[in-house]
KEVEX-19153 format. One record per residue (C-alpha): z, x, y; residue in three letters; residue number from 1. Coordinates in Angstrom, 3 decimals. Each point is the difference from the previous one (the first is absolute). Example, Ala and Ser with C-alpha at 12.3 -4.5 7.8 and 13.67 -1.06 7.14 Angstrom:
BEGIN
{atom {7.800,12.300,-4.500},'ALA',1} {atom {-0.660,1.370,3.440},'SER',2} 
This chain:
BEGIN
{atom {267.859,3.708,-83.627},'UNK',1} {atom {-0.030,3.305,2.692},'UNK',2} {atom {2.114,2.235,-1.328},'UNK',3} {atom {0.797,3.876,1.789},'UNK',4} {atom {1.576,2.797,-1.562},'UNK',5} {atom {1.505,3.219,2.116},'UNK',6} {atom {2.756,2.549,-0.764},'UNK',7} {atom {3.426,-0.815,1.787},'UNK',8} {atom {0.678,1.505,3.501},'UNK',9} {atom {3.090,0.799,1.896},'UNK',10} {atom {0.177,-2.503,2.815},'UNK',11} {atom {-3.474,-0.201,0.659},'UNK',12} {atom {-2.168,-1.375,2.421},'UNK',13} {atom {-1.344,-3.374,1.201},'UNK',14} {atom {-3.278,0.504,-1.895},'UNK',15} {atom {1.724,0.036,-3.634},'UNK',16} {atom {1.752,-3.235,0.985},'UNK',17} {atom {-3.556,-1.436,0.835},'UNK',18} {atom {-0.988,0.743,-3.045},'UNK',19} {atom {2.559,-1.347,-2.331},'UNK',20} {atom {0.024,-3.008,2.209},'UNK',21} {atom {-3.598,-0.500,-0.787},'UNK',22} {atom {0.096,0.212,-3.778},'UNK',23} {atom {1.276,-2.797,-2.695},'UNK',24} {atom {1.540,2.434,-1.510},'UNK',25} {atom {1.112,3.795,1.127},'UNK',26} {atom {0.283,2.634,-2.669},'UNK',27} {atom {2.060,3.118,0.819},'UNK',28} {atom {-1.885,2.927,-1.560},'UNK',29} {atom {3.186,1.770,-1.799},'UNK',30} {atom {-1.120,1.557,-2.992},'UNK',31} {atom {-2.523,2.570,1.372},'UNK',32} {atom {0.817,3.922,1.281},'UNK',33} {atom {2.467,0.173,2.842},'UNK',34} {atom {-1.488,2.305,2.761},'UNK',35} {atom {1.424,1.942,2.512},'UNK',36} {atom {-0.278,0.409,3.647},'UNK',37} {atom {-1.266,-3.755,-0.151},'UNK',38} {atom {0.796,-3.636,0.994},'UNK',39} {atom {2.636,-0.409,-2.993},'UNK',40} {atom {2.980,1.466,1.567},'UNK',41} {atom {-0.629,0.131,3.499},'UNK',42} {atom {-1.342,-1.584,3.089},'UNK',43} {atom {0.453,0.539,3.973},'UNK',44} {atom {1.207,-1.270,3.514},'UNK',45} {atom {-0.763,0.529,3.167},'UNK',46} {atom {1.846,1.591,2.114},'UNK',47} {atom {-0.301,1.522,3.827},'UNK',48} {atom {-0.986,3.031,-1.703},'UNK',49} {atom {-3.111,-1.642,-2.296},'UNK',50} {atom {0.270,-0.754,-3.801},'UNK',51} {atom {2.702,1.241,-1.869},'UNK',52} {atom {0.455,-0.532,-3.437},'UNK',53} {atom {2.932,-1.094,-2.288},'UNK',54} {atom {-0.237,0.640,-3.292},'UNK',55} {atom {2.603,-1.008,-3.140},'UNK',56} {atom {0.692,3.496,-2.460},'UNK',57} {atom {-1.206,-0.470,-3.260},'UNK',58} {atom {0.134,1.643,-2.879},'UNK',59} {atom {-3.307,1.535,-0.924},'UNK',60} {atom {-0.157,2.313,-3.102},'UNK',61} {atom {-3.396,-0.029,-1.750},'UNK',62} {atom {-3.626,-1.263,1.003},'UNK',63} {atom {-0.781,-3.320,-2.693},'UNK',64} {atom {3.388,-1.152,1.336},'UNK',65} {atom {-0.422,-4.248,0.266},'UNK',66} {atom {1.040,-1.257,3.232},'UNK',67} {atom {2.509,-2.556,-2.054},'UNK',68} {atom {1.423,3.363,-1.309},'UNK',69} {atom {0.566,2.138,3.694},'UNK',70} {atom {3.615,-0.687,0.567},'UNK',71} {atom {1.895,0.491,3.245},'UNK',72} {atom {1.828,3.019,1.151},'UNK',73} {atom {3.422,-1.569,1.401},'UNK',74} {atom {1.712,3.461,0.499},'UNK',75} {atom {-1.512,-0.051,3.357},'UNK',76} {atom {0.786,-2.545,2.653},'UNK',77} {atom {-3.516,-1.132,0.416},'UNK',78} {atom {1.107,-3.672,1.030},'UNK',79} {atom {2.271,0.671,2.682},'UNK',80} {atom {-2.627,2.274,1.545},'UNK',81} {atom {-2.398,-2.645,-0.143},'UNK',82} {atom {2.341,-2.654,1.600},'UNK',83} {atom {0.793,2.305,2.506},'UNK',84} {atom {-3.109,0.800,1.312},'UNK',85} {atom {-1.363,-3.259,0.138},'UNK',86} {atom {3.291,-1.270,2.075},'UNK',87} {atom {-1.482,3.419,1.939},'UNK',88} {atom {-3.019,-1.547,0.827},'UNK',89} {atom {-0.160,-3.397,0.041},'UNK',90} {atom {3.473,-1.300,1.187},'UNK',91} {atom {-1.179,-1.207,2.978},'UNK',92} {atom {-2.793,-2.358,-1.831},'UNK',93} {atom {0.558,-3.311,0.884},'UNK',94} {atom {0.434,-0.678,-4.164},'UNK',95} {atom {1.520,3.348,-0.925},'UNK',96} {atom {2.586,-2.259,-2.452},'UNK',97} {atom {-2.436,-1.851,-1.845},'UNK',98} {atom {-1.950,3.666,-0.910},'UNK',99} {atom {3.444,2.163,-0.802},'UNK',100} {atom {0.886,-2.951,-2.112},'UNK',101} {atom {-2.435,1.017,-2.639},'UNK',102} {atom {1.173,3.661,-0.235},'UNK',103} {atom {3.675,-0.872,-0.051},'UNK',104} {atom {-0.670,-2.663,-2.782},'UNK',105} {atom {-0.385,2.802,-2.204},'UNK',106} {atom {2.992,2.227,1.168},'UNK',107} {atom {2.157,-0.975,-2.971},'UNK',108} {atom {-2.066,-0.004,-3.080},'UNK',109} {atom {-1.669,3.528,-1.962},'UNK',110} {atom {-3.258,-1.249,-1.073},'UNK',111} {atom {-1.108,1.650,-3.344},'UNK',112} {atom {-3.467,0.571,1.417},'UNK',113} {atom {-2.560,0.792,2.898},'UNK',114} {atom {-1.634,-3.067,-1.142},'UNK',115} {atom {3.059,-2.296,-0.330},'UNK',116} {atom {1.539,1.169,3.962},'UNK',117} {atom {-3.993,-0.507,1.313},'UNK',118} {atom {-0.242,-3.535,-1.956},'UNK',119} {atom {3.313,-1.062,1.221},'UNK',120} {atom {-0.503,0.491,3.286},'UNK',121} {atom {-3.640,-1.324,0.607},'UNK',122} {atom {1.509,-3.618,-1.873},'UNK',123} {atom {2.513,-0.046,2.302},'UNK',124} {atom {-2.713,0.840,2.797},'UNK',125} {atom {-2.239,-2.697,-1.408},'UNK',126} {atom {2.651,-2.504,-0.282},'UNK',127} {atom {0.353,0.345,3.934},'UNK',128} {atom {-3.473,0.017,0.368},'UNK',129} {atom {-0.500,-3.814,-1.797},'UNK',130} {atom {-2.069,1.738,-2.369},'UNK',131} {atom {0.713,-1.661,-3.495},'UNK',132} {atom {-2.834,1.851,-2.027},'UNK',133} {atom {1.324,0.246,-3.604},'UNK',134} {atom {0.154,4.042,-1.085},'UNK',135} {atom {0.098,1.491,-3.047},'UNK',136} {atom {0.307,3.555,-1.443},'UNK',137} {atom {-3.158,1.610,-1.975},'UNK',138} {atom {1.936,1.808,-2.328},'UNK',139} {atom {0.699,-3.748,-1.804},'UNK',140} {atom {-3.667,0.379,-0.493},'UNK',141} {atom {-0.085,2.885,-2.689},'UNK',142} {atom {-3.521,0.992,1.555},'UNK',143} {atom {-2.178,2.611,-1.428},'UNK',144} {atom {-2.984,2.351,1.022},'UNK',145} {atom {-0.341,0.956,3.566},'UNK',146} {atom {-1.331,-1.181,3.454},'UNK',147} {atom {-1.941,-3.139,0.019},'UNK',148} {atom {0.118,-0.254,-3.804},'UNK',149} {atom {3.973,-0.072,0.287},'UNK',150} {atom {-0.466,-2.579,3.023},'UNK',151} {atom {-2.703,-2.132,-2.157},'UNK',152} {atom {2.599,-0.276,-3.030},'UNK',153} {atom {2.432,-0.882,2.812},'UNK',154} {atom {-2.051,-2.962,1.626},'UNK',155} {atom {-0.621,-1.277,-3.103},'UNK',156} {atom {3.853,-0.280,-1.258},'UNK',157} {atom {0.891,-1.683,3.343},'UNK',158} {atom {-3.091,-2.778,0.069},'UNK',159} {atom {-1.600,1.880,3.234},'UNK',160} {atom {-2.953,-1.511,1.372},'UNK',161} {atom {0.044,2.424,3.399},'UNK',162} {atom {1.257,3.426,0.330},'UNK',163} {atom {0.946,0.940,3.014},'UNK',164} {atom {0.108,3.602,0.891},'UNK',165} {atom {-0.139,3.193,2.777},'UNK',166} {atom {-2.927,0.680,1.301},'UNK',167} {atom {0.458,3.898,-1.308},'UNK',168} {atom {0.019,-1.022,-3.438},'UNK',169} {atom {-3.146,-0.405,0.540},'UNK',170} {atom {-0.551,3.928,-1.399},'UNK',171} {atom {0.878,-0.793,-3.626},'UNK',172} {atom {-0.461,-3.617,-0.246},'UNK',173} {atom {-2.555,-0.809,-3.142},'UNK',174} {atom {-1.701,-2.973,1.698},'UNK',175} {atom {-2.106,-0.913,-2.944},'UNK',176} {atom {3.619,-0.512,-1.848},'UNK',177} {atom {0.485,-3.191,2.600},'UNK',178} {atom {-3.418,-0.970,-0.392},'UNK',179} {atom {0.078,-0.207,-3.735},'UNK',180} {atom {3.349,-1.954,-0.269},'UNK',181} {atom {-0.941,-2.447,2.726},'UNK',182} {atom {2.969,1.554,2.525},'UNK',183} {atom {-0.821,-0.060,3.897},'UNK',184} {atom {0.865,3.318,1.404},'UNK',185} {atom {1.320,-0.336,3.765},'UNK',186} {atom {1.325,2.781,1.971},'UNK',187} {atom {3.045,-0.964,2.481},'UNK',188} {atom {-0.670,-0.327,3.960},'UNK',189} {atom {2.437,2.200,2.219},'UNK',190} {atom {-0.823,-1.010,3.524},'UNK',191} {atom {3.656,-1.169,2.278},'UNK',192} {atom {0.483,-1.123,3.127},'UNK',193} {atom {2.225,2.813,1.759},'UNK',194} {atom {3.246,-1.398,1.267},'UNK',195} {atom {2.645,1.412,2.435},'UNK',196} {atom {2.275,3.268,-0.837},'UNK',197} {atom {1.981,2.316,1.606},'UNK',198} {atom {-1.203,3.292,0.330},'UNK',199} {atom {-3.141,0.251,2.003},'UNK',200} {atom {-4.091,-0.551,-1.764},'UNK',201} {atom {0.197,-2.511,-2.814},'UNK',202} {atom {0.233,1.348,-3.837},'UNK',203} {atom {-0.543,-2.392,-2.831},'UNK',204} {atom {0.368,2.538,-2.635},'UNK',205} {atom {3.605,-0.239,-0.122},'UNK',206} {atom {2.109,-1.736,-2.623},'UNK',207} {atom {0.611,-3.684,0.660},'UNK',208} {atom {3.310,0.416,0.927},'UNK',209} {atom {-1.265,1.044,3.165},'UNK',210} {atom {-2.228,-3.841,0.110},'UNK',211} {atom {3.346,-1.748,-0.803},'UNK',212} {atom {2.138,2.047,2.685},'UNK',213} {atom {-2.334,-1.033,2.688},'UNK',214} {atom {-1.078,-3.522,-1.124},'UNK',215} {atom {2.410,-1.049,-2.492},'UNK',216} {atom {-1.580,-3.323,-1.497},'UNK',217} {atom {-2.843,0.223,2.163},'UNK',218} {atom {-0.823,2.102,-2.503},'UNK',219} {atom {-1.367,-2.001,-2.668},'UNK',220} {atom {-3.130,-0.323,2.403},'UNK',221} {atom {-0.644,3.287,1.328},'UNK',222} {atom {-0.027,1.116,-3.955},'UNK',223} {atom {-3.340,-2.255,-0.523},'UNK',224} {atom {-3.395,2.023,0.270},'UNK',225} {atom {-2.216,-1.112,2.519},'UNK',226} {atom {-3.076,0.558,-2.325},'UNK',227} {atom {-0.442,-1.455,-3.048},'UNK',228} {atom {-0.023,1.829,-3.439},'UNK',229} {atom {-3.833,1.609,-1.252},'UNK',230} {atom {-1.208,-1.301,-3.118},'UNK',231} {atom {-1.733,2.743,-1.539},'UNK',232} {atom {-0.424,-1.413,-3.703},'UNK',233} {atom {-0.604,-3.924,0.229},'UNK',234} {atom {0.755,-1.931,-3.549},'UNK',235} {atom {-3.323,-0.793,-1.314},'UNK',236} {atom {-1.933,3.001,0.543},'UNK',237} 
């Protein structure tokens, strides 16, 4: 069984749907330190004017703060921004309803968390995407230690034959862990097709909003690397 573990983004892009849809089973990475300026809270568009971000308020108070924990700051209006500047920018997309869709859904519910808003809105994502890859959360996991021992304790509670991982976890990854409990280590292919979007020179780097306001279930395809994943630790060694 491949199984992948990342923290939760906001609305992210086609790459993390690649991922999950290439695992057995996708673990979100909640119980580890929430950091700023990063992927958890935020993600960008395009506009005429290049990439602009939008990013959801949180409440950030001390450094060992769990991303599970970072709760959402709903004194400011950080929705209706966001609705309004995608309607801004990609109202003239020829699937502009099928893309707001996914921020409205939320409109009317105050999630406790960072981590519940980002996992609500990438199953909904998925969902549309016919990706039906079971996900769990890795706080259920009680794990212990840190880096690859924490991951090792975690492939071993789910039954993992494969891990599959980022290519810059390579820095801390402990490959002899994998070799020594029998776990092939394989690091995710990123390589897409571009497709067609407003705004002048083609940027995939955007969230995948931006896929599904341009291709709407066309999607689903365009979200498949063309390259296959790199084993880097076969079982067996």
């Amino acid at each position: 069984m491949r199984v992948g573990l990342i923290q939760s983004n906001y609305i992210p892009w086609r790459g993390y749907f690649d991922f999950i849809d290439d695992v057995d089973l996708f673990i979100f990475h909640d119980d580890i330190q929430y950091t700023k300026k990063d992927w958890r809270n935020r993600n960008k568009i395009k506009t005429p004017y290049g990439e602009k971000w939008i990013s959801v308020p949180v409440n950030y108070s001390q450094t060992n703060q769990l991303i599970k924990d970072t709760t959402i700051d709903y004194t400011q209006d950080w929705l209706e921004s966001h609705i309004r500047k995608f309607t801004e920018f990609y109202k003239k997309t020829p699937y502009f309803l099928d893309a707001i869709y996914f921020l409205e859904s939320v409109e009317n519910t105050k999630f406790k968390s960072i981590s519940d808003l980002n996992r609500e809105l990438i199953k909904n994502i998925s969902e549309y995407l016919n990706i039906e890859t079971p996900v769990e959360l890795s706080c259920k996991y009680n794990l212990h230690g840190n880096k690859t021992d924490r991951i090792i304790e975690l492939l071993q509670k789910t039954g993992a034959t494969v891990y599959l991982s980022g290519s810059n976890a390579d820095n801390y990854l402990n490959k002899e862990l994998f070799i020594e409990n029998n776990i092939q280590l394989e690091y995710k292919s990123y390589s897409y097709k571009p497709y067609s979007q407003l705004w002048g020179e083609f940027n995939g780097n955007v969230t995948v909003l931006d896929l599904i306001a341009n291709c709407g279930k066309e999607s689903y395809k365009l979200c498949k690397s063309v390259l296959p994943n790199s084993i880097i630790i076969p079982r067996g060694v």
